[in-house]
C-alpha positions as CSV (number, residue, x, y, z in Angstrom):
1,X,280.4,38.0,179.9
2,X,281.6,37.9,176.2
3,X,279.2,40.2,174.2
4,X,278.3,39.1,170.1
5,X,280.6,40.6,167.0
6,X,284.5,41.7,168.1
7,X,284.6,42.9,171.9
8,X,287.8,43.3,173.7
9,X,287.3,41.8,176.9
10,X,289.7,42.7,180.2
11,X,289.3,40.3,183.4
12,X,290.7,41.5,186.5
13,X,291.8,38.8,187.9
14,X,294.9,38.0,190.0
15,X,296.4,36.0,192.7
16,X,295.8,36.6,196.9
17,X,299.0,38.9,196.5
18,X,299.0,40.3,192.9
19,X,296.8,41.6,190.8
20,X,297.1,39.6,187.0
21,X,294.2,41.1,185.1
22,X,294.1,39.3,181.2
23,X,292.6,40.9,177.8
24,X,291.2,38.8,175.5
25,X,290.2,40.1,171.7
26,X,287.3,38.0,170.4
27,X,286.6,38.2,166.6
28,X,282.8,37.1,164.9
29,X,281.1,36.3,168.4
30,X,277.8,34.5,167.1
31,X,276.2,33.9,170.4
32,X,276.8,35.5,173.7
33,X,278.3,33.5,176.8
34,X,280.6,33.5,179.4
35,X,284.5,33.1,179.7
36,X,286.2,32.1,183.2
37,X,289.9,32.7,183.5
38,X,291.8,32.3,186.9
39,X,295.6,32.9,187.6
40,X,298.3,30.9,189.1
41,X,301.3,32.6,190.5
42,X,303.9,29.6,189.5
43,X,305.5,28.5,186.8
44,X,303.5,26.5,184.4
45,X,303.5,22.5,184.7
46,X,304.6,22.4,181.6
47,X,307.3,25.0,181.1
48,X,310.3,22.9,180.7
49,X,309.4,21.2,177.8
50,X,307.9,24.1,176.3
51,X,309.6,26.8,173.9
52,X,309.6,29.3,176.4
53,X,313.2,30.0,178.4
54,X,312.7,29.2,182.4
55,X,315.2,32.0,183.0
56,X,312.9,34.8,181.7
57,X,309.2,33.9,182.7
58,X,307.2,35.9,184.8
59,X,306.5,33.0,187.8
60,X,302.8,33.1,186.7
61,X,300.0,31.0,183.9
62,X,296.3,31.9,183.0
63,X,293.9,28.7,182.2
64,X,291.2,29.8,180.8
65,X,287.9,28.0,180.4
66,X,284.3,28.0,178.8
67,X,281.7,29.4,180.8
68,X,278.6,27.8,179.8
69,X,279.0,28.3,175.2
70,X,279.6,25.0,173.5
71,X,282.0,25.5,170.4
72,X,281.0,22.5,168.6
73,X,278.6,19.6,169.9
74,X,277.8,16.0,167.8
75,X,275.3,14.1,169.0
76,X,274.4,10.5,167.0
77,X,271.0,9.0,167.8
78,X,270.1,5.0,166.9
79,X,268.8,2.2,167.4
80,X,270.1,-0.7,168.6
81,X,267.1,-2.7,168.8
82,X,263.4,-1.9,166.8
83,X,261.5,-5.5,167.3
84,X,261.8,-6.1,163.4
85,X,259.8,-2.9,162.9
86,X,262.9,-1.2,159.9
87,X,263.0,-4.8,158.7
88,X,259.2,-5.1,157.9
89,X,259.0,-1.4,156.5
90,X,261.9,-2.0,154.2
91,X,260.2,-5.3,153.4
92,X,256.8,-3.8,152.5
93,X,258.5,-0.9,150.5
94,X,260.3,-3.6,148.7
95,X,257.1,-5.1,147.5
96,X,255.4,-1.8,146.6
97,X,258.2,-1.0,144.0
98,X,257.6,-4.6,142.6
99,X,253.6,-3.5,142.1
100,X,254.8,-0.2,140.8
101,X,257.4,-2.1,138.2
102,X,254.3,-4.8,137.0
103,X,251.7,-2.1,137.2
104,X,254.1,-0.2,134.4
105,X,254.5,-3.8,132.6
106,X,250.9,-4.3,132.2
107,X,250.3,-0.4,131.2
108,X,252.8,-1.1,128.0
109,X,251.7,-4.1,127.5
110,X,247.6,-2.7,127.0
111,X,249.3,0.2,124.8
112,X,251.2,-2.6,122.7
113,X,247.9,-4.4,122.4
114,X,245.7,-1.0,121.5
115,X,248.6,-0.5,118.9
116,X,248.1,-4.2,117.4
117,X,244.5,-4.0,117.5
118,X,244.8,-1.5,115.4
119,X,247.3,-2.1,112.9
120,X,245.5,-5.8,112.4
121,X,242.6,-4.0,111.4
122,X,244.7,-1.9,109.3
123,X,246.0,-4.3,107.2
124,X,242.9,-6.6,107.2
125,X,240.3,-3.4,105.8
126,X,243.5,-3.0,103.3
127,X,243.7,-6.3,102.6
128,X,239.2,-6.5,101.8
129,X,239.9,-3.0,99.9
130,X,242.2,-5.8,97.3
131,X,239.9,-7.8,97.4
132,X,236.1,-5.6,96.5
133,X,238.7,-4.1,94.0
134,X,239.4,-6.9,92.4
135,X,235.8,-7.8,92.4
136,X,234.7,-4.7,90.9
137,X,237.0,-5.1,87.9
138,X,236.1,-8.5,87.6
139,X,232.2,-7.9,87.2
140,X,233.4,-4.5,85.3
141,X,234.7,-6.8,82.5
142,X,232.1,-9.8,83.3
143,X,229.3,-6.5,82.2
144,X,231.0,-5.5,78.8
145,X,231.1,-8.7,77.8
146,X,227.2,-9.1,78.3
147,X,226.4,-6.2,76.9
148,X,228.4,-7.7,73.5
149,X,226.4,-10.5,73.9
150,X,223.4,-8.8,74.1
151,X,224.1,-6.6,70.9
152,X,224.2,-10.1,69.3
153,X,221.3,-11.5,70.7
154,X,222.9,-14.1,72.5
155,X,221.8,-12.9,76.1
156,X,219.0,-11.1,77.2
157,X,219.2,-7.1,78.7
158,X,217.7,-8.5,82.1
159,X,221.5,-10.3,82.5
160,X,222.8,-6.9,81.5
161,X,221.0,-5.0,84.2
162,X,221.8,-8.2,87.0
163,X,225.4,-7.8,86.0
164,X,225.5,-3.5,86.6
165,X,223.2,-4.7,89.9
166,X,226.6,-6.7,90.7
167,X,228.8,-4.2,90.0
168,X,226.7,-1.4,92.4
169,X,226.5,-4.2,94.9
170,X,230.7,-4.6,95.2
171,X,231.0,-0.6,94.8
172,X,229.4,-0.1,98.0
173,X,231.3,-3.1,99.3
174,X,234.0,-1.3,98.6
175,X,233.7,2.0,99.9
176,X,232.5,0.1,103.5
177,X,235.7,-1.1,103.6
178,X,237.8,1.9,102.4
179,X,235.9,3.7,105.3
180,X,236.8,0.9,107.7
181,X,240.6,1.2,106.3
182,X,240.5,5.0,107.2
183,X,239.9,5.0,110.5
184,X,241.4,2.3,111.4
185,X,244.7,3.7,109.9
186,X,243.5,7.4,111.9
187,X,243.3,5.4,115.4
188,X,246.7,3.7,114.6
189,X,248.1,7.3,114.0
190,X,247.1,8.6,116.7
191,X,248.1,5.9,119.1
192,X,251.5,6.2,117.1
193,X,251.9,9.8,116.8
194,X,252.8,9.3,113.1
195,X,250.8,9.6,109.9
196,X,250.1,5.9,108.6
197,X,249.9,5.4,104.3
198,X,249.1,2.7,102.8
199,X,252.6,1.9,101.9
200,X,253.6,2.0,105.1
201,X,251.0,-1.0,106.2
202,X,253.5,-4.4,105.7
203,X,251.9,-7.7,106.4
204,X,252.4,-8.6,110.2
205,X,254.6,-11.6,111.4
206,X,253.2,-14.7,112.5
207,X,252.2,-14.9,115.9
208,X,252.4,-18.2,117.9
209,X,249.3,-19.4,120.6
210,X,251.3,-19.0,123.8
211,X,251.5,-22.1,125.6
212,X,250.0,-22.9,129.2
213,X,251.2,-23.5,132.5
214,X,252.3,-21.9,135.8
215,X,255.1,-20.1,135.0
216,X,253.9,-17.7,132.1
217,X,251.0,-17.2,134.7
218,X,252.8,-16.4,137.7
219,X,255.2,-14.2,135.6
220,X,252.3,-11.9,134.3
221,X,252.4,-8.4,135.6
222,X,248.7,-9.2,137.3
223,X,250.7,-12.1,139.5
224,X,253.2,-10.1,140.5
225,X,251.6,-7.3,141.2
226,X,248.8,-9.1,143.4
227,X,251.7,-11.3,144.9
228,X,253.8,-8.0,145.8
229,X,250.6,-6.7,147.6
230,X,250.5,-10.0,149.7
231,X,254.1,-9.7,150.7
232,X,253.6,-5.8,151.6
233,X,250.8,-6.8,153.8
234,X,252.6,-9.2,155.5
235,X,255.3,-6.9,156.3
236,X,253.2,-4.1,157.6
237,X,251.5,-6.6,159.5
238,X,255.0,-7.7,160.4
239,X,255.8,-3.4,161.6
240,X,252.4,-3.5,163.8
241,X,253.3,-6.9,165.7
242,X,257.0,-5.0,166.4
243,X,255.5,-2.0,168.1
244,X,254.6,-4.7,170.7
245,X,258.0,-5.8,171.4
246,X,260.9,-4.0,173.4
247,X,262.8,-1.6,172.1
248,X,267.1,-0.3,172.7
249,X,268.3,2.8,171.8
250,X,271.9,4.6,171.9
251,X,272.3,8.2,171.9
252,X,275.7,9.7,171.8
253,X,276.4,13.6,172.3
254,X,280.3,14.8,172.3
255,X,281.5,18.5,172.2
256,X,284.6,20.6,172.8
257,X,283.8,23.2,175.1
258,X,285.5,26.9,175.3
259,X,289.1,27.5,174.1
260,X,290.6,24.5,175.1
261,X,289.1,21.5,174.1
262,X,291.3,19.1,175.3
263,X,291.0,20.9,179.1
264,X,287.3,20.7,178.6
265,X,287.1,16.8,177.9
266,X,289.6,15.7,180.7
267,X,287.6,18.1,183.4
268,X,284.2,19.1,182.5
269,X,283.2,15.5,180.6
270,X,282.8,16.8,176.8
271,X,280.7,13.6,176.1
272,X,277.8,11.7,177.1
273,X,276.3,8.4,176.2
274,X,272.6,7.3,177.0
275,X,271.0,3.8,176.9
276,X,267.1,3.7,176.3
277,X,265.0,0.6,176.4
278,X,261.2,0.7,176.3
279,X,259.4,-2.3,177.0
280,X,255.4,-2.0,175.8
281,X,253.4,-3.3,179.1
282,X,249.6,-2.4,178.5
283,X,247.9,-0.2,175.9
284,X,244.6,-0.8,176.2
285,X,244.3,-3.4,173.5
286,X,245.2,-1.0,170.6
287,X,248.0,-2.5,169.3
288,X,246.4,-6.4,169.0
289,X,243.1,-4.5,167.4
290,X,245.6,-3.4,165.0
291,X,247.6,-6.1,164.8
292,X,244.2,-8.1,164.1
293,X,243.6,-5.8,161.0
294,X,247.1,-6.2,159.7
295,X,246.6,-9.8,159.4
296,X,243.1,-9.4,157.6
297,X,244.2,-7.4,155.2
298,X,247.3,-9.9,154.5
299,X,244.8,-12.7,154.2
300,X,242.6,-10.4,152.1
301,X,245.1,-9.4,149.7
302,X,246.0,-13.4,149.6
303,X,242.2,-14.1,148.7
304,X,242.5,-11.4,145.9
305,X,245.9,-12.9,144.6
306,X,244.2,-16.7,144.1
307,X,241.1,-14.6,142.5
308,X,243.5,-12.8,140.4
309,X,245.0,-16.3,139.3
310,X,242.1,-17.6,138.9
311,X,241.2,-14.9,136.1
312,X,244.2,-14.2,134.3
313,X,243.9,-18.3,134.0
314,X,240.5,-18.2,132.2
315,X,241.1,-15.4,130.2
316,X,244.4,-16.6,129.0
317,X,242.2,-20.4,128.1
318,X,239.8,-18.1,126.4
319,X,242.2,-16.8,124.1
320,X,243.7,-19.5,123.4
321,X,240.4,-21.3,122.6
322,X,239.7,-18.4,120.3
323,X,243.2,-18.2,118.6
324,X,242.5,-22.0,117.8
325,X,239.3,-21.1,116.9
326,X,239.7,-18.7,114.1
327,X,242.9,-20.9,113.0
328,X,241.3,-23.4,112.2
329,X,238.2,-21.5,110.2
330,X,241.6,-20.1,109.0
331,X,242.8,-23.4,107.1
332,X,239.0,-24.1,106.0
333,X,238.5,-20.9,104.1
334,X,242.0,-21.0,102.9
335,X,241.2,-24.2,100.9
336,X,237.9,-23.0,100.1
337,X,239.2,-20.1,98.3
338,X,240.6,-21.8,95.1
339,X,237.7,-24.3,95.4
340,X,234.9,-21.2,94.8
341,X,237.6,-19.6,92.0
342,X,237.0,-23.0,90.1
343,X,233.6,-23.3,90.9
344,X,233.1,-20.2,89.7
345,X,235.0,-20.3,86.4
346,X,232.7,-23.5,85.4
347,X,230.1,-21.7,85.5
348,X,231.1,-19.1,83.8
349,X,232.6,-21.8,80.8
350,X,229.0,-23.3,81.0
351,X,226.9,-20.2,81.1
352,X,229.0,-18.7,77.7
353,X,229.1,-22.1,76.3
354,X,225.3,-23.0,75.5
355,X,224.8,-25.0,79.0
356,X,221.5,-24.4,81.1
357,X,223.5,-22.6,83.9
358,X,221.8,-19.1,84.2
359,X,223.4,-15.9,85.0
360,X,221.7,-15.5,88.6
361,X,223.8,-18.6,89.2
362,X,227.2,-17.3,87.6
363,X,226.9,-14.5,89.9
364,X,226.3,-16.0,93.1
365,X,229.6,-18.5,92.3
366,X,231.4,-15.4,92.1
367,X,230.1,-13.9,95.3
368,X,230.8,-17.2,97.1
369,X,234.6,-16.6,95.7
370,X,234.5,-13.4,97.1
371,X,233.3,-14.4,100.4
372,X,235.4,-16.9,100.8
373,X,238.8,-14.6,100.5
374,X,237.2,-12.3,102.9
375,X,236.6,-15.3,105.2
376,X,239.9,-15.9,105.2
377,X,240.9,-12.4,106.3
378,X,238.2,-12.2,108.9
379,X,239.5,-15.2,110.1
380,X,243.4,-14.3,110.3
381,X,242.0,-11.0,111.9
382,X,240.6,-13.3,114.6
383,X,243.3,-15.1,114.9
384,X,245.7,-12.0,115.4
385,X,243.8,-10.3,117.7
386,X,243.4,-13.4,120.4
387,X,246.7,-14.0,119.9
388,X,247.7,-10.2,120.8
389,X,245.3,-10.8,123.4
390,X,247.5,-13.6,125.5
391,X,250.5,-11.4,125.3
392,X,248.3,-8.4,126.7
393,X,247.3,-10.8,129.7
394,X,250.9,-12.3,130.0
395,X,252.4,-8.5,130.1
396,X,254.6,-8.8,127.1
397,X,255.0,-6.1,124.3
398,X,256.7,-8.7,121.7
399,X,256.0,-11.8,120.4
């Protein structure tokens, strides 16, 4: 027996005539075992070709073997045959990573939409700030010059009073949409992270209606995703079906046994290999209950995918519809605008000229001009915003 640590070990051994005892001096012993050493009173096989001078040797050789410590032992484990069952796993975690990557796709493209939601409405309230401004300055000046009138008797005080009616009337106009302007510019900060000025609010690029068809539909984030949870359905449906079918395995083990390795492998066989096929028989009807569950949820998850087509579809039409929608109100205000400045300036010329237009009817021309610029932003708003919408459904973050 060889002890743990650094023993000095003597074994009395010997041939049937003399006695050959042997010390050994073991250093860092980790785990206690045995050492078998026998003697040979001849020459070594070996001797001739050795370094060793025939002449002078003592007629006698030690072999010395392991007792029962491995030294070193490998052993490799595989799989020669798995019934498809590494295939289908790698398969389904495959299409998991593509749901994860589309998942992250659509979650930046809802940001990128939250972000232009608000910076539309940003630059629309500033945009109806202009224009009440405007309006107030306009009405402002439209009062003096009443109230000159009226110091010459030319107009009555009622128009006075209707005009400062007008001008309290666009004030509060305007503060609605300074207050709308505020916190739309504190939601775009704080979906930014940065603080938004007014100077900092730049008219937006155009924006194109995204086209139809398949492709931009099976390319949106909600396609792929729902198409990657088919596929990983299928394949775990693919891992159950496997644990039905036979299985071959290879294990290996090699090791170099006691202080001579080499003696070891050539006499004590320092490696094994084992063959191990299993062959599923009868389990009860476990495996084809789950087998049958797989496939549901396969055909489930392609149910969901059509239904999922079926809705990014409508809500991309809807969009679209809209987009065209608010484009065209778009055009119609747009040439209304100078129409209602013109309209409005007659009446003006007539009222100050001696005509029988009355000031009730000066004022509403120049509310209808005012109307019809903010038409025209509440309509490009619109148009924006549906617009921003596709992208949102297609999964893109820039036009």
């Amino acid at each position: 027996p060889v002890a743990t640590g650094a023993p000095t070990v003597v074994f009395d051994v010997g041939t049937g005539t003399t006695y050959s005892p042997a010390t050994l001096v073991f250093t860092g012993v980790t785990v206690a075992g045995n050492i078998v050493i026998s003697a040979t009173g001849i020459d070594h096989p070996n001797i001739a070709t050795s370094t060793l001078d025939p002449s002078h040797d003592i007629n006698r050789y030690w072999t010395i073997t392991n007792g029962g410590v491995t030294a070193a032992l490998v052993t490799v484990e595989t799989t020669l045959l798995d019934g498809g069952l590494r295939d289908a796993q790698f398969g389904a975690a495959r299409a998991r990573l593509r749901s994860a990557s589309a998942k992250e796709r659509q979650s930046r493209a809802d940001v990128a939409l939250a972000v232009r939601t608000a910076y539309f409405a940003a630059t629309a309230a500033q945009g109806e700030v202009g224009i009440h401004t405007d309006a107030i300055r306009t009405l402002h000046d439209y009062t003096e010059l009443l109230q000159r009138q009226e110091s010459l008797g030319l107009v009555p005080h009622n128009d006075v009073l209707r005009a400062q009616l007008a001008v309290v009337g666009a004030e509060a106009a305007h503060r609605t949409a300074t207050a709308a302007l505020d916190v739309a510019r504190e939601e775009l900060a704080t979906l930014t992270e940065a603080p938004i000025g007014t100077e900092t609010l730049a008219e937006p690029a155009p924006m194109r209606v995204v086209g139809g068809g398949d492709a931009p539909i099976e390319a949106s984030p909600v396609m792929v995703d729902a198409h990657a949870a088919v596929e990983a359905a299928r394949r775990d449906a693919d891992a159950v079906r496997s644990e039905w079918r036979g299985h071959l395995e290879l294990t290996a083990s090699g090791g170099a046994l006691g202080i001579q390795p080499g003696h070891t492998f050539n006499h004590n066989g320092g490696g094994q290999f084992l063959f191990g096929f299993t062959l599923p028989i009868f389990d009860s009807g476990g495996t084809a209950a789950r087998i049958a569950a797989a496939v549901a949820d396969a055909d489930g998850a392609e149910a969901a995918a059509a239904q999922s087509r079926q809705t990014v579809t409508i809500a991309l039409a809807h969009a679209a519809i809209e987009a065209r929608r608010a484009q065209t109100e778009l055009a119609a205000w747009q040439r209304a605008v100078p129409q209602a400045a013109e309209s409005f300036q007659l009446m003006r010329a007539r009222f100050f000229g001696g005509g029988n237009a009355r000031l009730l009817e000066v004022l509403d021309a120049f509310a209808q001009h005012v109307d019809a610029r903010l038409n025209v932003s509440h309509a490009q708003l619109a148009y924006r915003l549906a617009v921003a919408t596709q992208y949102q459904i297609l999964g893109e973050t820039l036009p």
